[in-house]
Backbone bond lengths (Angstrom), bond angles and torsions (degrees), N, CA, C in turn:
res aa  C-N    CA-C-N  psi(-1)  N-CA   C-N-CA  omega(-1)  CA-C   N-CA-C  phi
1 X - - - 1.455 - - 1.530 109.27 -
2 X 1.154 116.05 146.83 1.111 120.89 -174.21 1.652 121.03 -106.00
3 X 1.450 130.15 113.09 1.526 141.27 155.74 1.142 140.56 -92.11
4 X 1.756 114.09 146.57 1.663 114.47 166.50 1.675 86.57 -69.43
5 X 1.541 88.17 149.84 1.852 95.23 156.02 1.862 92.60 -124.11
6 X 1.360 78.42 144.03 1.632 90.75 179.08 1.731 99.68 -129.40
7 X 1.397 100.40 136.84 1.491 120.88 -157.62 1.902 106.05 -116.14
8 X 0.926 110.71 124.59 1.527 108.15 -173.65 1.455 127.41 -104.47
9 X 1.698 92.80 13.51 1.616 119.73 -169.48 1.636 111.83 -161.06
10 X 1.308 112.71 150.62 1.381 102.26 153.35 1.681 147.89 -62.94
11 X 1.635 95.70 -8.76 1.667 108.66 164.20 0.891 128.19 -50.67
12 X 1.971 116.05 -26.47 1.051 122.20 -145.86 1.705 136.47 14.11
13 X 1.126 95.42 83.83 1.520 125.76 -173.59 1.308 122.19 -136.25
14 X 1.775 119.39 139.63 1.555 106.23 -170.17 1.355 131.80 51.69
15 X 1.375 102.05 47.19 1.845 102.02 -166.41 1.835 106.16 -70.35
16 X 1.024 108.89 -160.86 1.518 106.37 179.98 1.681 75.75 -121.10
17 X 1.416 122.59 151.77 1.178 144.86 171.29 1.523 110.31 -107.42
18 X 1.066 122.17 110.35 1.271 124.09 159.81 1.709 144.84 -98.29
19 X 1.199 116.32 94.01 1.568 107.28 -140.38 2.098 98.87 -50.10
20 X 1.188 103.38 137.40 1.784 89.72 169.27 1.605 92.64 -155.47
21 X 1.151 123.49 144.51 1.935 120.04 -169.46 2.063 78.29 -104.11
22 X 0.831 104.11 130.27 1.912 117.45 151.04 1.546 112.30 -97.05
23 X 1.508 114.60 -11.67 1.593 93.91 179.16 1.613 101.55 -82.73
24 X 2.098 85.86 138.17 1.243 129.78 171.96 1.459 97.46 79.37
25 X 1.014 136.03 72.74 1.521 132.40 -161.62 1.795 94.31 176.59
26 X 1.441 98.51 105.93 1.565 114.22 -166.94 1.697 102.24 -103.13
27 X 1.622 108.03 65.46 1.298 108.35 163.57 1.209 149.66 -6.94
28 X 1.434 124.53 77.43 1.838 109.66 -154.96 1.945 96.10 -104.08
29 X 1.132 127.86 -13.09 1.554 116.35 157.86 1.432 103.19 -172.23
30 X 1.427 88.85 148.49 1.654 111.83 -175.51 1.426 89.39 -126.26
31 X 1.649 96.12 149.74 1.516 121.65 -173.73 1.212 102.95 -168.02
32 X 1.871 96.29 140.83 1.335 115.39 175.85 1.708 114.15 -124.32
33 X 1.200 118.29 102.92 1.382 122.39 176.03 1.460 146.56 -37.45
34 X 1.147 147.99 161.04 1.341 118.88 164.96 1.524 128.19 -82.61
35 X 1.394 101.14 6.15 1.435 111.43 177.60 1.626 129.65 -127.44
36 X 1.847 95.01 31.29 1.579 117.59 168.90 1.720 105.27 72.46
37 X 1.148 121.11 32.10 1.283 139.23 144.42 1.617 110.62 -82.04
38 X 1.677 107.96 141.35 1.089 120.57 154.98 1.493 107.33 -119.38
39 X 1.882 113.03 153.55 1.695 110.48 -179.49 1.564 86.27 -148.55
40 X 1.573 77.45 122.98 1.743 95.23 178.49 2.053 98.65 -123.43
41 X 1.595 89.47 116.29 1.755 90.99 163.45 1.813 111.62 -104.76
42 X 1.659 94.54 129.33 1.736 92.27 -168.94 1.735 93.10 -137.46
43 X 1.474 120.17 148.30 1.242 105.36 -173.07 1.660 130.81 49.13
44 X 1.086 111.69 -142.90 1.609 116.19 159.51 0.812 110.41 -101.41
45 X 1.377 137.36 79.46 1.659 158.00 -159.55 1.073 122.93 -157.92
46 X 1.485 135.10 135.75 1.602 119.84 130.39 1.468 104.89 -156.13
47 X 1.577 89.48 155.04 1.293 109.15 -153.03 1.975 103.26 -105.63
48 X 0.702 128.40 166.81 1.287 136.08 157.46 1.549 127.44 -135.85
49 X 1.194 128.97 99.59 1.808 137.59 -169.36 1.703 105.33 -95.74
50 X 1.362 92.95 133.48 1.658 100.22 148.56 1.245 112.18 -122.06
51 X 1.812 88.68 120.10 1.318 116.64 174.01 1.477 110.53 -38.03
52 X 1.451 125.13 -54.39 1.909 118.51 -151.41 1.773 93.68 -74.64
53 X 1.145 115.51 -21.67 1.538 110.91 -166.52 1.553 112.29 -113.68
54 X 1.454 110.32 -3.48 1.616 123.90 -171.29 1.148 106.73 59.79
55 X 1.637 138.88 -26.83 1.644 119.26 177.11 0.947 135.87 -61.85
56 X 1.593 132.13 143.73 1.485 153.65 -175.29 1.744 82.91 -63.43
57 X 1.610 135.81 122.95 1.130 140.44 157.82 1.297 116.79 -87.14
58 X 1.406 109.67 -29.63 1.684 117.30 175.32 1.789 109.66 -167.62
59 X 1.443 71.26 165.37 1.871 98.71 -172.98 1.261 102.93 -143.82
60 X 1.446 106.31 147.45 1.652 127.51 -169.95 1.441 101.80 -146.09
61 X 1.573 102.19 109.49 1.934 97.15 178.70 1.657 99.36 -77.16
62 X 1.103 102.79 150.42 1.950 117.10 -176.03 1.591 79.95 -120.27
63 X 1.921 91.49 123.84 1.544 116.60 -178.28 1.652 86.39 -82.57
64 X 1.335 130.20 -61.15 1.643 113.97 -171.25 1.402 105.27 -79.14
65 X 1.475 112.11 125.55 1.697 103.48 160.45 1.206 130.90 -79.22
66 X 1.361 89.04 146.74 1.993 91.92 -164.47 1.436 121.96 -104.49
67 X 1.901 114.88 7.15 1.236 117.77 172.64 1.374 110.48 -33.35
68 X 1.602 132.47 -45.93 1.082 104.23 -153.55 2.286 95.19 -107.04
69 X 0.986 115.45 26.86 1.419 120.36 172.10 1.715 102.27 -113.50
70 X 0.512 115.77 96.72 1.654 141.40 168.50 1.770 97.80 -33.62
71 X 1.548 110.92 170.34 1.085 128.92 -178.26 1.442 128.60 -41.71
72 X 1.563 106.61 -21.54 1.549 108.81 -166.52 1.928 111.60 -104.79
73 X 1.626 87.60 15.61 1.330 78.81 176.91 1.539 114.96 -118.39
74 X 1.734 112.63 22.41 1.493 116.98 170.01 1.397 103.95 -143.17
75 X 1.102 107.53 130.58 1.760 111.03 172.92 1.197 121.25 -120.29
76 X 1.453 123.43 150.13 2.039 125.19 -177.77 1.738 79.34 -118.68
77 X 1.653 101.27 140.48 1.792 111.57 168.58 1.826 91.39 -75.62
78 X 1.319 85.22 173.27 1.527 108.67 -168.17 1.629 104.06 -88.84
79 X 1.319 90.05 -18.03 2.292 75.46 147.99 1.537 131.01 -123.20
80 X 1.283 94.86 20.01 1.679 99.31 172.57 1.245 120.57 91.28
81 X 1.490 120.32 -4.47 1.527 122.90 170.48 0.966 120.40 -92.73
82 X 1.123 132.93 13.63 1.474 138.46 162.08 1.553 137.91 -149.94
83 X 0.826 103.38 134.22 1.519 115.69 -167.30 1.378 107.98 -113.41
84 X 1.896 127.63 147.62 1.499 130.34 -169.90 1.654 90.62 -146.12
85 X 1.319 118.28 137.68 1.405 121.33 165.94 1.521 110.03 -142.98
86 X 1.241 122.45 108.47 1.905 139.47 -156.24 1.387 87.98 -102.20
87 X 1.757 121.59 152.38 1.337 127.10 175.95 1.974 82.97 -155.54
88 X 1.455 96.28 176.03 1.354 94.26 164.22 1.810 102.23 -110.03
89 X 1.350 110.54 65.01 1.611 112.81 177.22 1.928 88.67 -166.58
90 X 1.765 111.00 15.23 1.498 91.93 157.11 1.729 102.03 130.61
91 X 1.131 120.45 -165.45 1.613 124.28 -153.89 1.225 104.82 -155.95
92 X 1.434 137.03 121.34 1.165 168.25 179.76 1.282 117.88 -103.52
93 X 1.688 141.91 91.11 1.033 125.92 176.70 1.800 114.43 -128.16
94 X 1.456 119.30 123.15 1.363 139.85 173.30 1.169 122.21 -69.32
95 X 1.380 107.99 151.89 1.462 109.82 178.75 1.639 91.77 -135.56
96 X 1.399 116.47 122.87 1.743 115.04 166.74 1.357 121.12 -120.23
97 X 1.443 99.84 116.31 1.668 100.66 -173.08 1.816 95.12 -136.33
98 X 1.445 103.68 127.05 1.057 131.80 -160.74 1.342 115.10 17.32
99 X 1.689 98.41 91.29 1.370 104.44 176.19 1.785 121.84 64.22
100 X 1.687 123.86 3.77 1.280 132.61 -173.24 1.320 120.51 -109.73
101 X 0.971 126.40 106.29 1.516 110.80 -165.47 1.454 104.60 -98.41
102 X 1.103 118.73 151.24 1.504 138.18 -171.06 1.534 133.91 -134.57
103 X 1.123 134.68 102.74 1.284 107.24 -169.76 1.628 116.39 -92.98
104 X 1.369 103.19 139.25 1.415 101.81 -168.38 1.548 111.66 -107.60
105 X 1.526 141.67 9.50 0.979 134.12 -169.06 2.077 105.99 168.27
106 X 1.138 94.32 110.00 1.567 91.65 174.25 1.614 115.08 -126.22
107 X 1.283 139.88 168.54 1.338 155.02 179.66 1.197 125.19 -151.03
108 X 1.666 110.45 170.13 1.765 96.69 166.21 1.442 109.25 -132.22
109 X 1.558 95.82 22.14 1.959 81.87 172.71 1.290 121.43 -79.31
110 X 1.329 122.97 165.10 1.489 118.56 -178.90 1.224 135.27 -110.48
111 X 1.427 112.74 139.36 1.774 124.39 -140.01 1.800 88.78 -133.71
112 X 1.445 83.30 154.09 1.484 108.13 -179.61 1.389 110.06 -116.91
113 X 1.671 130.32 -19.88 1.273 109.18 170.36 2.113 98.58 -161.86
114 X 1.110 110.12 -175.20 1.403 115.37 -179.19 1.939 106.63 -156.12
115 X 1.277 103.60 133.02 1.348 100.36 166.46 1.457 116.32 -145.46
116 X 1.534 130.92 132.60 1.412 118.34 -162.47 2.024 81.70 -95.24
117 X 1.257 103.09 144.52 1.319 114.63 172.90 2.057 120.25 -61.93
118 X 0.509 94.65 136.20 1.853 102.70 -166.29 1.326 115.84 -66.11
119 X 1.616 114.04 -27.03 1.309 133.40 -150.91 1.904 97.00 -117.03
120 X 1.432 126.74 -16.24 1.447 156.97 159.60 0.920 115.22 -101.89
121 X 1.055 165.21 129.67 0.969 163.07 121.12 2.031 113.25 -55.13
122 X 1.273 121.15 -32.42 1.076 138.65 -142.81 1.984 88.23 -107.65
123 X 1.774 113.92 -11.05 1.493 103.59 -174.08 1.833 93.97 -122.40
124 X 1.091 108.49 136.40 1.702 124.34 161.57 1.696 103.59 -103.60
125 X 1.167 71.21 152.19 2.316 98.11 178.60 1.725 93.38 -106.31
126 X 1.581 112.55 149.29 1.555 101.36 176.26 1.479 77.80 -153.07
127 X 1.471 106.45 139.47 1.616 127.17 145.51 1.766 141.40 -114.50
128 X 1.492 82.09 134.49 1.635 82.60 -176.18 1.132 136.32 -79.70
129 X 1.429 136.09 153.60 1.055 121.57 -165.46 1.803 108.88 -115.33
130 X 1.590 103.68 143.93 1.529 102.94 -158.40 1.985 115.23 85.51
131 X 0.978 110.85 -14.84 1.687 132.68 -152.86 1.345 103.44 -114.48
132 X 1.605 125.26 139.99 1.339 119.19 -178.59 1.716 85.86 -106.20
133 X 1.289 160.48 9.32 1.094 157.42 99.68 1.100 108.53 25.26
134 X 1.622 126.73 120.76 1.657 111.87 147.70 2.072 78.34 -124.41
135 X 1.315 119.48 158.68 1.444 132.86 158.68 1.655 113.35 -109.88
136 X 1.565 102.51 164.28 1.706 115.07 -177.88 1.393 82.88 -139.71
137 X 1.541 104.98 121.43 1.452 113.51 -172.38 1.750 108.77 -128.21
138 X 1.188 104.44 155.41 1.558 116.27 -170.86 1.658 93.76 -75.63
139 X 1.282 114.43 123.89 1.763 102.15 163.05 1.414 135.00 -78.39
140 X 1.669 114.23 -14.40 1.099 109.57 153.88 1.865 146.63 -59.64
141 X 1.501 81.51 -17.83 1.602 92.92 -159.18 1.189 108.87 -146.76
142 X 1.890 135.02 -6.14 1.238 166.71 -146.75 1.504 97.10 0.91
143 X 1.734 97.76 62.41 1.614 102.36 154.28 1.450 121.71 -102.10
144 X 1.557 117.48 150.34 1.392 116.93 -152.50 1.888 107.76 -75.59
145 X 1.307 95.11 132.84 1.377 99.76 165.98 1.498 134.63 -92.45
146 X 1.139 86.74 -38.66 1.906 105.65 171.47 1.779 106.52 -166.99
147 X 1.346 87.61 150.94 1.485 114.52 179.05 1.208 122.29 -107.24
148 X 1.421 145.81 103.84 1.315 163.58 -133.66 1.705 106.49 -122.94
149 X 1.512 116.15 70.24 1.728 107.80 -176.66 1.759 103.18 -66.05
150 X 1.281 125.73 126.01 1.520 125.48 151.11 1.422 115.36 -108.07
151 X 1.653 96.90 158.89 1.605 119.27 -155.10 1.614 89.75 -69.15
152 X 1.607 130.18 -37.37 1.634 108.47 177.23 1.344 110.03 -113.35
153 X 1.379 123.80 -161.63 1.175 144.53 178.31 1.347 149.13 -63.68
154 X 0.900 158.02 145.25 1.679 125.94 155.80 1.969 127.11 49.10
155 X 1.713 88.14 60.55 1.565 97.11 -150.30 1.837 96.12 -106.93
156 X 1.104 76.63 138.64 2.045 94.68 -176.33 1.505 99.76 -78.53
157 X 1.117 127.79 136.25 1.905 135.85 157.50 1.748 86.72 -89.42
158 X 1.966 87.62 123.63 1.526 81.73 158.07 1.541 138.10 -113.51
159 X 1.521 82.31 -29.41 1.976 108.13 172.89 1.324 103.11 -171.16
160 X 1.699 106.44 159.95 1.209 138.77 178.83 1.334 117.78 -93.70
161 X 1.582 138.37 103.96 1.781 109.70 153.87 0.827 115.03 -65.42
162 X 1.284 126.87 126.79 1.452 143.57 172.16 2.135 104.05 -57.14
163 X 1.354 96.89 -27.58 1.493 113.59 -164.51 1.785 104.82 -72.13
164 X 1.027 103.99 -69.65 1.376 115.82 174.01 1.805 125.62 -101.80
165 X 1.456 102.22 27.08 1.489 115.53 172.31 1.864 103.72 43.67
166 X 1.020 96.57 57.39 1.717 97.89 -173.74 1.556 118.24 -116.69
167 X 1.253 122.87 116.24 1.524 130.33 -164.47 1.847 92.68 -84.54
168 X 1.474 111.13 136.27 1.375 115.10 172.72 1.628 113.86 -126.38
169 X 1.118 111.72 91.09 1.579 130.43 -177.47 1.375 108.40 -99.64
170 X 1.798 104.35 137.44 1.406 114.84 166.82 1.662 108.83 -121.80
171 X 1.345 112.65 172.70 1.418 138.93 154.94 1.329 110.67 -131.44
172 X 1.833 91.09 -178.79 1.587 88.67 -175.95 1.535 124.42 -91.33
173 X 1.406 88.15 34.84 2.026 99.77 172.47 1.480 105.54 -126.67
174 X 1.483 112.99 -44.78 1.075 118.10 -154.83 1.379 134.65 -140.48
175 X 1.861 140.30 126.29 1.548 121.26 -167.47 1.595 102.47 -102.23
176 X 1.461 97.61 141.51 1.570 115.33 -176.75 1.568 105.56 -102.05
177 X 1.399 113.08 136.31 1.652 114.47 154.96 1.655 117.41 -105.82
178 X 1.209 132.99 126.36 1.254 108.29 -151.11 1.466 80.76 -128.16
179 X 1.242 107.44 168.13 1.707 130.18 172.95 1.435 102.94 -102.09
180 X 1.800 122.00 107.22 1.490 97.56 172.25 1.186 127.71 -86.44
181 X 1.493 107.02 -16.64 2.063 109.40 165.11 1.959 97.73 -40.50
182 X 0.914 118.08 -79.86 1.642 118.60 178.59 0.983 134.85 -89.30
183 X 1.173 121.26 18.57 1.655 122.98 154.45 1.635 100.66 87.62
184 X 1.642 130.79 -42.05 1.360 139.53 157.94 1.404 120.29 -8.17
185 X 1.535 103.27 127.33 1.329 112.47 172.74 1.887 107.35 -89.73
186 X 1.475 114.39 98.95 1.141 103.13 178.80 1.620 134.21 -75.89
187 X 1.432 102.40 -16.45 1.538 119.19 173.51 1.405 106.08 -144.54
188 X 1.687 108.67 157.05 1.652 88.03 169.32 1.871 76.10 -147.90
189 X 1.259 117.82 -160.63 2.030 129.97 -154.86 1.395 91.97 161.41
190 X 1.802 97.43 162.18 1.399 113.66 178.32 1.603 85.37 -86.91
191 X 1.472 113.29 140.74 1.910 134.29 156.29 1.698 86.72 -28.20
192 X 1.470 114.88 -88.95 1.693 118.19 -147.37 2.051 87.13 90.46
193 X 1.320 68.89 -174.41 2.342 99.46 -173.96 1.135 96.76 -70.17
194 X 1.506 148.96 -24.70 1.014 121.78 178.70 1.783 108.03 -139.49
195 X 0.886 134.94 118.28 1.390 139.38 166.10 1.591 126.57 -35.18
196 X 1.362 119.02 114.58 1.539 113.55 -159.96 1.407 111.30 -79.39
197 X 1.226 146.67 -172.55 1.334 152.08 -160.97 1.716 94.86 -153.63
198 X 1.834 100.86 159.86 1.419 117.56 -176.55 1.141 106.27 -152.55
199 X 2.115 96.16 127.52 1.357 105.25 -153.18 1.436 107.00 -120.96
C-alpha cells in the first residue's frame, strides 16, 4: 500500500503515515500548508488531506488535465483555503471552507502559470500566455492588485522569497528577480536547461 510520510523533524523518525495509492497518478504539485494540510493536484484531480486525522477533506475535479502542465500551473494558499488551476483554455479558482468547495471566479483567457503568494495567503500571481503580463490578484474576488509589465513573453512565476519579498520569473530566454514593492526587475541571466528557483 502506498503512503505520504510526514516527518516532524529532520531525524526523520516516527512519521505520520498517510495511506494515499500514487499508482497511475501523474503528480503535477504537492503541498504542505501552514495549517497541516496537504494539496496534491494529479490528473484531473485534487485532493486536499488533513494530516492530524489522515482524511481527504476535499476534492475538486479539474475539467483541463494537467498531466502534461507541470507544477506551476496549480497552486493550494498556504492555509488551505484556496486553490488556483491555470491552462491556456482559462482559470479556475476555489474557495474551501470546511470541507466545501466553492468556486469563486472562472475565465477563459490563457495562462501559463499561477502562484498564491506564501507570505498572503489571501493574494495569487497569474501569467499570461502570449502576454508580457504577469497579475497579483485578490483571492477573494480576483480583483487586480498590481500589474507587473516584463521585457518578454509568455513568462512562468516560479517562487517567492518570503525573505526579501522577491518574485522569480522565467521565459524561454531568460530568469527574472523582481522587486514586488516596485514592480523592478532587480536581476535578470540566461534560463540555461533548467530554470532556477528562489528560496
Amino acid at each position: 500500500r502506498d503512503y505520504i510520510y510526514v516527518f516532524e523533524n529532520i531525524d526523520h523518525t516516527n512519521p505520520v503515515m498517510i495511506p494515499y495509492s500514487c499508482v497511475w497518478k501523474n503528480i503535477s504539485n504537492f503541498t504542505m500548508t501552514d495549517n497541516g494540510l496537504i494539496g496534491i493536484s494529479y490528473s484531473s484531480q485534487y485532493d486536499l488531506i488533513r494530516i492530524s486525522d489522515k482524511n481527504t477533506i476535499a476534492n475538486i475535479s479539474i475539467t483541463d488535465n494537467i498531466d502534461y502542465l507541470g507544477f506551476t500551473m496549480c497552486s493550494t494558499s498556504n492555509d488551505g483555503k484556496y486553490y488556483n488551476v491555470v491552462t491556456q483554455k482559462g482559470l479556475n479558482l476555489y474557495k474551501i471552507e470546511n470541507g466545501i468547495v466553492s468556486q469563486i471566479y472562472k475565465d477563459n483567457r490563457a495562462y501559463t502559470s499561477t502562484l498564491f503568494n506564501p507570505k498572503n495567503s489571501n493574494e495569487l500571481f497569474v501569467s499570461l500566455f502570449n502576454s508580457n503580463i504577469i497579475e497579483r490578484r485578490n483571492a477573494s474576488d480576483f480583483s487586480l492588485i498590481q500589474t507587473i509589465i516584463m521585457p518578454g513573453s509568455s513568462n512562468i512565476i516560479k517562487s517567492i522569497d518570503t525573505n526579501s519579498d522577491n518574485l522569480l520569473v522565467i521565459n524561454s530566454i531568460k530568469s527574472y528577480l523582481i522587486d514586488l514593492s516596485t514592480s523592478k526587475i532587480l536581476f535578470e541571466m540566461n534560463k540555461g536547461i533548467i530554470g532556477p528557483f528562489c528560496f
